[in-house]
N, C-alpha and C positions, 0 to 999 in steps of 0.2 A: 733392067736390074731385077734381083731377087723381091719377089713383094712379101710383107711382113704379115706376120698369119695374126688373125684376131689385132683389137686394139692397142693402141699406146696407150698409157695412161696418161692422163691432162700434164699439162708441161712437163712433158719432154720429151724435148730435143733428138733426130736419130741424127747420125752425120756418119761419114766415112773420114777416116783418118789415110791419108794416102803421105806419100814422101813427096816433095814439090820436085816437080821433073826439073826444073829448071837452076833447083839448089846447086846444078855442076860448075856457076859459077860462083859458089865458093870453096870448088876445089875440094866440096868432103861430100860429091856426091854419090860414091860408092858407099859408105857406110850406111849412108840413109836408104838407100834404094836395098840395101839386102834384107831392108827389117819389115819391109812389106806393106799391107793393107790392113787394117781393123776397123770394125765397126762399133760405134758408139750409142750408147743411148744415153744422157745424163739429162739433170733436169734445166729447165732454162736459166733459175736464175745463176748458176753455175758461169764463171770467168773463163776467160782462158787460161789464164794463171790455174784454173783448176784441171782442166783439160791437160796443159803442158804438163802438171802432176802427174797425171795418166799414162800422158807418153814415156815417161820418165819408170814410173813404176812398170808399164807393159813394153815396153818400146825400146828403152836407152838408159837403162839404169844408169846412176853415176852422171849422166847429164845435169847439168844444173839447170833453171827455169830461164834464166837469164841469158841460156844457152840455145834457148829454140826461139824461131819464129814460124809465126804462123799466119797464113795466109787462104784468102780466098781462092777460089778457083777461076775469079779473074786477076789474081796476084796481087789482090789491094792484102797490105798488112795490117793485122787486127792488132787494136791494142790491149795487153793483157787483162785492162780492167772490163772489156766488153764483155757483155753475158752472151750466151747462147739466144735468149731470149731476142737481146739487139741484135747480135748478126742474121738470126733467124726474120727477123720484120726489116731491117733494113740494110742490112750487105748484101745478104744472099736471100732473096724474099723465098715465099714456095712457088712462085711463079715462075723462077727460073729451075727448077727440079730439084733435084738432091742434093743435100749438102755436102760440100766433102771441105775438108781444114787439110790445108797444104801445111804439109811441116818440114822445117828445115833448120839445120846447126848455124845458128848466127856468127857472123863473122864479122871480131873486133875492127872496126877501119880506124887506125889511129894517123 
């Protein structure tokens, strides 16, 4: 991957914001897949609840927060109150590399 020039500053967070490949089983996986990749830097103690703002603002205007999920890049679902901070030490440690937040249009199951 691209290496990042000079330092981060102390908490925070980089990650890749990618579309979850596998979002095609809820049937709206061409929407998500045309809006691409971005890259993040926010600070840890940041939610995902804040993140999903992000997406929404750069990403999916008009989406509501309660409209995306967001996942690992081994498919565990974060829950919005997680900071960057936790999934950064214990979902996705830096032992396992780069972080990337799977996102995808959640899908009411009534």
């Amino acid at each position: 991957g691209m290496e990042l020039p000079g330092e981060l500053a102390a908490g925070v967070v980089r990650f890749e914001l990618r579309p979850d490949e596998n979002s095609s089983r809820t049937g709206n996986a061409a929407p998500m897949a045309a809006v691409g990749d971005s890259n993040m830097s926010l600070h840890e103690d940041l939610t995902m609840l804040d993140v999903k703002r992000r997406i929404i603002d750069e990403l999916l205007p008009g989406e509501s927060v309660t409209g995306i999920d967001l996942r690992t890049p081994s498919g565990m679902l974060v829950g919005q109150e997680a900071s960057l901070k936790y999934v950064r030490a214990f979902l996705w440690p830096i032992s396992k590399g780069p972080l990337a937040l799977l996102y995808s249009r959640r899908v009411d199951t009534f």
